[in-house]
N, C-alpha and C positions, 0 to 999 in steps of 0.2 A: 290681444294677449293670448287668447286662450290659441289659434293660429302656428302663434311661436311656441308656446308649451309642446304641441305636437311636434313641429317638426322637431324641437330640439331632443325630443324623447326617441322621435326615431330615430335621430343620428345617433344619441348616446347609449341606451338605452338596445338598439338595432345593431350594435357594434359587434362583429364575427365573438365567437369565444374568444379565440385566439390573442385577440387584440385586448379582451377585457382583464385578460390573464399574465397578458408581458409585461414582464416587468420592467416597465418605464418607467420610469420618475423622475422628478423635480432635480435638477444638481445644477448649482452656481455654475461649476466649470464648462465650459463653453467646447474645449478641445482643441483649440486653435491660439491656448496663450491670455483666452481671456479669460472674463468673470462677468457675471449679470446676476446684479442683487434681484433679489434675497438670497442671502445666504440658505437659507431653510423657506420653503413655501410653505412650510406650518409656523405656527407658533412658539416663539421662545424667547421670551419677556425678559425686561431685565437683565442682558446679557453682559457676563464681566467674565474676562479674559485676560491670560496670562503667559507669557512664557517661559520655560524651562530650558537653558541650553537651545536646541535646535525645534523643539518641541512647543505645542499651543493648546492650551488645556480652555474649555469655556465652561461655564454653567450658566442657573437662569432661573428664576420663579417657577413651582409648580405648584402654591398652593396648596391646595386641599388634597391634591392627587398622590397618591402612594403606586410603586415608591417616587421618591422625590431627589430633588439638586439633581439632573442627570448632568454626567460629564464626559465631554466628549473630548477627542483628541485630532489633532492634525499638524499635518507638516510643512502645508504650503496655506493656512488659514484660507482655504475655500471648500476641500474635500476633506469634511469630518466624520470621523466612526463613534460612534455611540457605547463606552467603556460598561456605564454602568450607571449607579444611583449613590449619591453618598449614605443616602437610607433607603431601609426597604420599607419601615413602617416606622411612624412617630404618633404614638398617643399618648396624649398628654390629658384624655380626658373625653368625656362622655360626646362631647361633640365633635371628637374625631373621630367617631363610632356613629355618629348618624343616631345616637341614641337618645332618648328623655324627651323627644322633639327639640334637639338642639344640630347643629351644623357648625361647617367649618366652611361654610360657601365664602369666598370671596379674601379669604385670608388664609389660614394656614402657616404655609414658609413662604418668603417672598423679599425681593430684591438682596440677592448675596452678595455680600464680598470675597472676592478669590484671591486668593494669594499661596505665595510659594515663600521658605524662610530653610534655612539651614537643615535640609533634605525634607523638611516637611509641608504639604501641602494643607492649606487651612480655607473654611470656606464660613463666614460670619454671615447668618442670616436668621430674620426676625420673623418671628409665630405671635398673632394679633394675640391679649390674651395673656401670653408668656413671657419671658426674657429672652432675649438674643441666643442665640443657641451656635456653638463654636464645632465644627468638626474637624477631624484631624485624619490623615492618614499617610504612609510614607511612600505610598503607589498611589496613584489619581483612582487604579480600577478599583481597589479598596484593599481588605477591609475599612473602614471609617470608625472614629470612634466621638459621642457623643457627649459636649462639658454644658451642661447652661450658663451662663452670667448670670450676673446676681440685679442686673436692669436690663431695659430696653433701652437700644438707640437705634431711632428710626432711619430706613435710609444710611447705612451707616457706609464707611470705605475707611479701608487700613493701609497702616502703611507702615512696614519694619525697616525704621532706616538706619543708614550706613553707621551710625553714633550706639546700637545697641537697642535706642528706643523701641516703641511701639506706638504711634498716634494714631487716633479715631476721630471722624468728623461724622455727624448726624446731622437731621433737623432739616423741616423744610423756611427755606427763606432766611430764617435768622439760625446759619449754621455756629454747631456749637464744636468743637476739639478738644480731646484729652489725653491722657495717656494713658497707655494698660498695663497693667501689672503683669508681672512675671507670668502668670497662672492664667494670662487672658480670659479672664473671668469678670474684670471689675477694671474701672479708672482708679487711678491713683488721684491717695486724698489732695485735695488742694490744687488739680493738676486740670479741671475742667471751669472752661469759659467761653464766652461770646466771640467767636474772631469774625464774622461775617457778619453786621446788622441785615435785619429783615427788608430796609430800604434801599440797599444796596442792588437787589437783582438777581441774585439766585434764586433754580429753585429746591427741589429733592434729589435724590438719587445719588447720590456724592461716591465717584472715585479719587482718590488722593494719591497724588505719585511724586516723588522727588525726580527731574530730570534738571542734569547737567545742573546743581547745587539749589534750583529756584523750585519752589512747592505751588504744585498746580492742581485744584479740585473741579472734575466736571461736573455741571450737576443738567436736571432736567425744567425747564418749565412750561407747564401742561395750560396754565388760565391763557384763553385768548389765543394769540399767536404763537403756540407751539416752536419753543429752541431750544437750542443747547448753550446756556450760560458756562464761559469757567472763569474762574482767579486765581492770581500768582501773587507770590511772596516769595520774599528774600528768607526767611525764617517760618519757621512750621507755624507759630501763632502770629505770624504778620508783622505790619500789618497788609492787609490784601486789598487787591486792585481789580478789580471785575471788567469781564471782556463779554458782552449782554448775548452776543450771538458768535459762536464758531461754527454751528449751524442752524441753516434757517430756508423752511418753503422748499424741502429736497421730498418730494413724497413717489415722486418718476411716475407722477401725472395721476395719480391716484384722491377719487373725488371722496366725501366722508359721506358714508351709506346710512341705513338707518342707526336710530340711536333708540333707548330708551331715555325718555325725561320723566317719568315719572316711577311710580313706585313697581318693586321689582315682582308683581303676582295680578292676576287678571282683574278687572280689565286690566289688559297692557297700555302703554301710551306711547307711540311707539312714534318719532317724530321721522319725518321722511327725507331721504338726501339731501344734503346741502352743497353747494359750489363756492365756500368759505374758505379765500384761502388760509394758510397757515394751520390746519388741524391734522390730517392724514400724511405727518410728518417724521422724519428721524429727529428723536429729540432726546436719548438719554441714553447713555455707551462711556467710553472712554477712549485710551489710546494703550496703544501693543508698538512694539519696536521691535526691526528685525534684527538678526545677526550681523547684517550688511550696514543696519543704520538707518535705514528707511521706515520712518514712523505712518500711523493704519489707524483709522479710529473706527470705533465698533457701536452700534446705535440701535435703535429701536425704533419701529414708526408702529401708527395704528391700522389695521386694516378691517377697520369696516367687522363683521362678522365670523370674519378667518382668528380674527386676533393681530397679537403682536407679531409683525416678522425682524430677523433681525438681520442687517447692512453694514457692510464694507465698505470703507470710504478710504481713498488715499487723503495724507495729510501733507499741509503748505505751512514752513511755520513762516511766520510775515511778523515782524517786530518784537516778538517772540513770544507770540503767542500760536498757538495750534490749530489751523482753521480745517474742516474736512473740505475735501473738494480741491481742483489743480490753480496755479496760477491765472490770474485772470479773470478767475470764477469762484472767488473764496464762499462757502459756505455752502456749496451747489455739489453732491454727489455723484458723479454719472452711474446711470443704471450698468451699463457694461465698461468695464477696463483691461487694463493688462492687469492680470495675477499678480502678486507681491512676489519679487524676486527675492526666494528663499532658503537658494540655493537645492532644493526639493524639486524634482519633475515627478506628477503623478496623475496616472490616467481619474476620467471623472467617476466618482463613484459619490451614493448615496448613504445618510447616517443609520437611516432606520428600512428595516426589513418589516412591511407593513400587515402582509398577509401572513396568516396562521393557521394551517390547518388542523394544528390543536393536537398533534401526532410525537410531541416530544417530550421530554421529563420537565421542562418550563415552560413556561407564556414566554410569547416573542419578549422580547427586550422592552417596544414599543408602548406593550401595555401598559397603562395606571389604572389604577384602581380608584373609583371615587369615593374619596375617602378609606379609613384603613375598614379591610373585610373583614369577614368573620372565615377565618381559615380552615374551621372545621364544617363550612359549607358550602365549600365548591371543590372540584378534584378535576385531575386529568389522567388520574389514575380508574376510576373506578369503569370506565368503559375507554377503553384506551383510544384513541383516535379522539375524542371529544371533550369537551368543554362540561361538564356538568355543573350547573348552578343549583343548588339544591332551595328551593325557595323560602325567603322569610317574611313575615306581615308587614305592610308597609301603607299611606293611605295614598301615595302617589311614586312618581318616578323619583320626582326628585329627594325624597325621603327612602328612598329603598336603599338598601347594602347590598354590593356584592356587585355592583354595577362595572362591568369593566371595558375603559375609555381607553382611547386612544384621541389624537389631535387631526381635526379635518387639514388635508390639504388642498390649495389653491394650482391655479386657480378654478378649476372645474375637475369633480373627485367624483367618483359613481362609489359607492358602501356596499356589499352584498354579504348576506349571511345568511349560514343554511341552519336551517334550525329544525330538532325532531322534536314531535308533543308527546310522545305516547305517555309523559311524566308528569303530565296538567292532572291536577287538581279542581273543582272548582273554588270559580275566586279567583285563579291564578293567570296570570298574565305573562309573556314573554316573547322578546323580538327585541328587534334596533331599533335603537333612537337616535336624532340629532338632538343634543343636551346641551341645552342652552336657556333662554327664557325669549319669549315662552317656548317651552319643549315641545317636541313631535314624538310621536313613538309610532311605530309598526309593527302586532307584534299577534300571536294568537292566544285566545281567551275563551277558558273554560267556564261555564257558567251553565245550570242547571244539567249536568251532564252531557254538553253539546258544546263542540268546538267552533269559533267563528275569525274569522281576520277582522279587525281591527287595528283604523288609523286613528287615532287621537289627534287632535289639535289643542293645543290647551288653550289658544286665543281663541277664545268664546265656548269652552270646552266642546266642540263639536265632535260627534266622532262619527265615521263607517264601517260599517260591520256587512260581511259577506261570511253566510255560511260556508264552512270548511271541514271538509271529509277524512283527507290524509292524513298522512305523519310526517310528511319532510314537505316542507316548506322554502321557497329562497326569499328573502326579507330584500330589498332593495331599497336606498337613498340615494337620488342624484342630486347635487347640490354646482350652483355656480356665482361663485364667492366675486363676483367681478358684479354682477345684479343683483346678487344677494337671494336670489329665487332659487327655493328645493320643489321637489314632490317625492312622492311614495309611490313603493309598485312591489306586486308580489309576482312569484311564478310557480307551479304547480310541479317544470322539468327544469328549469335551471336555464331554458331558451324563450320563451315567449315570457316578457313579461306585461302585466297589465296594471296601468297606471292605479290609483284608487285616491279616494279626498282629491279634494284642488292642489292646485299650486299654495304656496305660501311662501312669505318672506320671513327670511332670518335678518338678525339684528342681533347689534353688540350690546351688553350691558353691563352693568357694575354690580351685579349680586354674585356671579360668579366667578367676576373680572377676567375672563377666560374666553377667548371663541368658541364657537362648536365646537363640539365634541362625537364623534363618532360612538355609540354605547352600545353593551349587550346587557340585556335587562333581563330580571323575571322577582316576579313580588306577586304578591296578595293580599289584595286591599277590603278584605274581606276579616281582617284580624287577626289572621291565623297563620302556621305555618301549614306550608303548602306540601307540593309535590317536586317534581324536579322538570328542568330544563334543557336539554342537550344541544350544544349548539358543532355544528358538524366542522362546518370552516369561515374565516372570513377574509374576505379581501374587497383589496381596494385597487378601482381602476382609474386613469389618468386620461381622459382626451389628450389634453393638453400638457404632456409630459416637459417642454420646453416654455410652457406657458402660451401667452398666445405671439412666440419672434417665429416669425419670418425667416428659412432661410435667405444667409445675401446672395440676391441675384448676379454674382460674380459673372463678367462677361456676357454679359445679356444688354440690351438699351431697353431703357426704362424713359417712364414718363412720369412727373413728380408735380402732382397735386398739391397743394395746401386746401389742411384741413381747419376746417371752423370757414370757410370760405371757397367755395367753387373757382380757382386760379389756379395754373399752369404756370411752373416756371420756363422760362426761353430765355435763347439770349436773341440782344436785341442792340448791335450795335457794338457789338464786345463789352457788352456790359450783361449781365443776367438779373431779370425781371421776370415780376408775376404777372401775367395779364389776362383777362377775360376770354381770350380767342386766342386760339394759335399755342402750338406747343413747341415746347426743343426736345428733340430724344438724347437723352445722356446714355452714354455705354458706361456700364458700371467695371470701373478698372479694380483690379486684386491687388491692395498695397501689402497685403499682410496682417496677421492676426486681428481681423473683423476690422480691418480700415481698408478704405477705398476710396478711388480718385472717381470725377465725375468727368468725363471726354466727351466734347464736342467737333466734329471734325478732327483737327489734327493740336484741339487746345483743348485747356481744361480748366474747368470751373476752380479760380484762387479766391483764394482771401488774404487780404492783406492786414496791417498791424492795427489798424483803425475799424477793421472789419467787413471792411467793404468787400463786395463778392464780382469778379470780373472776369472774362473770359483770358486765361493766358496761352498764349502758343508754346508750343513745345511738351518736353518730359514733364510729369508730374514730379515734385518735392513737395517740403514740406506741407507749403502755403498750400497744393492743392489735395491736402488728405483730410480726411476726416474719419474719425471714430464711426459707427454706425453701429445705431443702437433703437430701441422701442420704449415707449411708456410700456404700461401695464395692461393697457388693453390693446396693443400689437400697432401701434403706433408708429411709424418711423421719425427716428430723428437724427441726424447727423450735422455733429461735432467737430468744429476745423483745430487743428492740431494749432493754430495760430494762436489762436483768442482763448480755446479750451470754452466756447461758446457756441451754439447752436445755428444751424440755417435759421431763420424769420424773414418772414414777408411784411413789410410795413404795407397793412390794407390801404392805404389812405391813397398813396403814392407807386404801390407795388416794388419799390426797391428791397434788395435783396440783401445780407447783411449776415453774418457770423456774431452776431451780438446776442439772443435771448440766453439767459441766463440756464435757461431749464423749463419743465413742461409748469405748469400752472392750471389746476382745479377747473376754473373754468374755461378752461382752451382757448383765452386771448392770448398765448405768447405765437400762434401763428408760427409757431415750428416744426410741424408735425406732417407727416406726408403719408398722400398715399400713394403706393408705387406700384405701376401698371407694367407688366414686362410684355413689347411691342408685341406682335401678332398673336396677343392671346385676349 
């Protein structure tokens, strides 16, 4: 371990300026026609989506974090711009202030309903705590304006139908519907009831939509084996018929990392990966319809420590219900597709602008704040160029104000922040953290009139201290959200940096309900109010700005491994098989946007309607194309346009076959390759 810690610091860690500073990033769109979930390689929970005319508006949970509901806009539902927040601050009380020893960890605002209505944009979403809280605005960027309801309904999805009404459905398992009053404030008396029993098979999360006259609710269910329940009715209050999975086991090979099991403050209990399937799943979204008529369902899965990401799925409807995933393959998402034709062509761009140098009359876009701050103690005016946090007493990180977060991304993110001390106090502390449980911080700490670096670890409070001389400091996190292993490192010029503490694992948990967090801190745990903090710039660097795909070896011959087993595909008689010895080199043909034929001599690997995989002579068509695409740890996998089903190796036998459904947790679907491009 400690081995790989090295080398991976020198590659990351070792990386030119230049390359730490380009702005790469994460974008679904591929360039070529396609798409490759996730949508966003950060975190955005909760996702519900809408369209306007030609136009696709989303939001999503943000919890504790101000501001909050961000909404973003696009044209072609892959390449979104980040508008704005429906609020910039909601307090509602002492523990949205971090105050009295109270918090808003793990609640807040959380699972919206979005919807659009007679030029108005309305977005229903529930404060643990509070009642249902309604915003309105006639532009998506805003202004927004705030009603509370006069209850809660959890989980809630609306739906303004074509009749004038307005019905609401809530509840986990035993969903409830009602109507809303003119003033969207309150159900109408006598108008709320049972329409789903709790035996039935749903679970939370409920979107409700009227298509083509039939009422259909999606919902989530999270115990066990992670799906996507929905039900339809002829009539808004039924009665309803439940369809247990429209998706199910789509996670695009993603295993569940750590977890917490027990309670959310040290000791930690921190239980360790599992290869279970059905958990690290898309399991609660809805559905969006284009202008053309082509329905898209929108979903969530869990990732491990990163958080929630959120995925694009084409939709099949099959007896009329709505399954995500192509003919053939119902319930199964492929990680890459063609783009939703939406009549929109738009080159790949990304939602959020990560790096800040702290040089403008706002904080980037990107930032939230944890919890709402105290606004009279931080500026970007008072030394222009910086960040000043002015410090206030606090007895840990996670009890400090004025904490300002942003969302780790995946799947491997280097943090760096430059930070001046000449503003320490003693007592006072300040640097990055990954914010999470248990937290890490980086940061420098004044104490008896002498400055020192300091790592914290909270799991077993350990910390390292290095005395420290200067005033400008660079704070560094590497994190890779695929093992789930960070470390800390500082630098004295902004080039050499030097590791400090061990490695350590991150982990997902329910005190926050949030991934990591990227943070800039400064507090004093000393009781007191402090001194100040100046933080110069921060940004965020990307190894892996496409993740970990592979360009396709177009025109190359390739040698194709199954993985989870030492076997080489060949053919072998005009048939192609896996086998112990002996390889077939395939020339990787160009069909067009990220599909390819596999050519053997003067034939080409088919698949037929049964699945079977055989050598044919001649041109390529359909039978010999396939999608080509990756799990999430750079996996290959390809997809025959026949079955909409994957190559697999039956180990047993070594026949070859377009049938696995999709990658699976623990790597028996035997569809996965690894691709050697000959003479290297």
């Amino acid at each position: 371990m400690g081995r790989l810690w090295i080398a991976l610091w020198l590659c990351l860690a070792g990386l030119p300026a230049a390359a730490q500073t380009a702005p790469k990033t994460w974008t679904a769109d591929n360039g070529d026609g396609t798409f490759t979930n996730p949508l966003f390689y950060d975190e955005f929970s909760d996702p519900d989506l809408i369209r306007v005319g030609e136009d696709y508006y989303l939001t999503g949970t943000t919890m504790h974090t101000m501001p909050g509901l961000p909404i973003l806009h696009s044209r072609d539902l892959v390449n979104w711009e980040l508008l704005g927040y429906a609020f910039d601050r909601l307090d509602l009380g002492p523990e949205m202030r971090l105050e009295g020893g109270k918090s808003m960890y793990g609640q807040g605002i959380w699972a919206p309903s979005f919807r659009y209505h007679d030029g108005t944009f309305y977005i229903f979403s529930n404060v643990n705590g509070h009642t249902t809280q309604v915003f309105r605005a006639t532009n998506p960027a805003g202004p927004w304006t705030r009603t509370p309801m006069k209850r809660s309904l959890h989980d809630l999805g609306v739906l303004f139908d074509d009749d004038g009404k307005v019905y609401v459905v809530w509840g986990y398992r035993e969903v409830r519907m009602a109507q809303l009053n003119a003033a969207l404030d309150d159900v109408v008396p006598g108008s709320e009831r049972v329409i789903i029993s709790a035996d039935q098979g749903m679970g939370e999360g409920a979107h409700l939509y009227k298509i083509q006259g039939r009422y259909f609710i999606t919902s989530a269910w999270y115990s066990g084996r992670m799906r996507m329940p929905v039900a339809r009715a002829d009539k808004p209050y039924g009665p309803y018929e439940v369809n247990h999975a429209i998706s199910l086991d789509e996670g695009w090979g993603s295993a569940q990392g750590y977890r917490h099991r027990g309670e959310p403050k040290p000791p930690f209990d921190i239980a360790p990966p599992t290869i279970l399937p059905g958990r690290n799943v898309l399991h609660q979204g809805g559905l969006i319809q284009t202008p053309k008529g082509a329905w898209w369902g929108f979903s969530m899965t869990d990732f491990n420590s990163l958080g929630r990401l959120t995925g694009l799925s084409p939709v099949t409807w099959q007896d009329g219900w709505p399954y995500f995933g192509l003919p053939g393959n119902l319930g199964r998402t492929p990680r890459t597709w063609l783009k939703p034709d939406t009549g929109v062509m738009q080159k790949p761009f990304a939602p959020y602008v990560r790096d800040d140098g702290f040089g403008g009359p706002a904080l980037g876009r990107v930032w939230q704040w944890n919890h709402v701050p105290d606004d009279g103690r931080w500026s970007l005016k008072e030394r222009r160029g910086f960040l000043r946090l002015h410090i206030l007493p606090a007895s840990d990180l996670m009890a400090a104000r004025n904490s300002l977060t942003q969302r780790a991304i995946g799947p491997r993110s280097i943090s760096t922040a430059l930070l001046e001390t000449g503003g320490l106090r003693d007592g006072d502390v300040a640097g990055l953290a990954l914010l999470g449980l248990p937290y890490r911080t980086l940061g420098v700490k004044r104490e008896g009139g002498r400055l020192a670096i300091e790592f914290h670890d909270q799991q077993g409070d350990s910390r390292v201290r290095v005395p420290f001389a200067g005033k400008r400091i660079w704070l560094r996190a590497e994190c890779d959200y695929l093992t789930e292993q960070a470390r800390f490192g500082y630098s004295l010029d902004g080039k050499a940096f030097t590791p400090i503490g061990d490695p350590f694992v991150m982990a997902f948990q329910l005190k926050t309900f949030q991934g990591i967090r990227y943070a800039l801190f400064a507090f004093n745990a000393q009781g007191q109010a402090g001194g100040y903090a100046d933080f110069d710039s921060f940004a965020v660097g990307e190894p892996n700005p496409k993740g970990l795909m592979h360009p396709i070896p177009l025109g190359k011959t390739v040698t194709l491994a199954v993985l989870g087993r030492i076997m080489a595909l060949a053919e072998h008689e005009g048939a192609i098989v896996a086998q112990d010895e002996g390889e077939a080199r395939f020339r990787v043909v160009d069909r067009g946007q990220g599909r390819v034929a596999l050519a053997v001599g003067s034939g080409h690997v088919s698949i037929n309607a049964t699945g079977d995989a055989w050598l044919k002579p001649g041109p390529a068509g359909l039978g010999e194309t396939f999608q080509w695409m990756e799990t999430v740890y750079g996996e290959t996998m390809l997809m025959s346009l026949v079955t909409n089903r994957y190559l697999t190796v039956d180990p047993a036998s070594g026949q070859v076959s377009a049938t696995s459904p999709g990658a699976r947790p623990d790597r028996t679907d035997f569809a996965r390759f690894g691709v050697t491009i000959a003479g290297r």
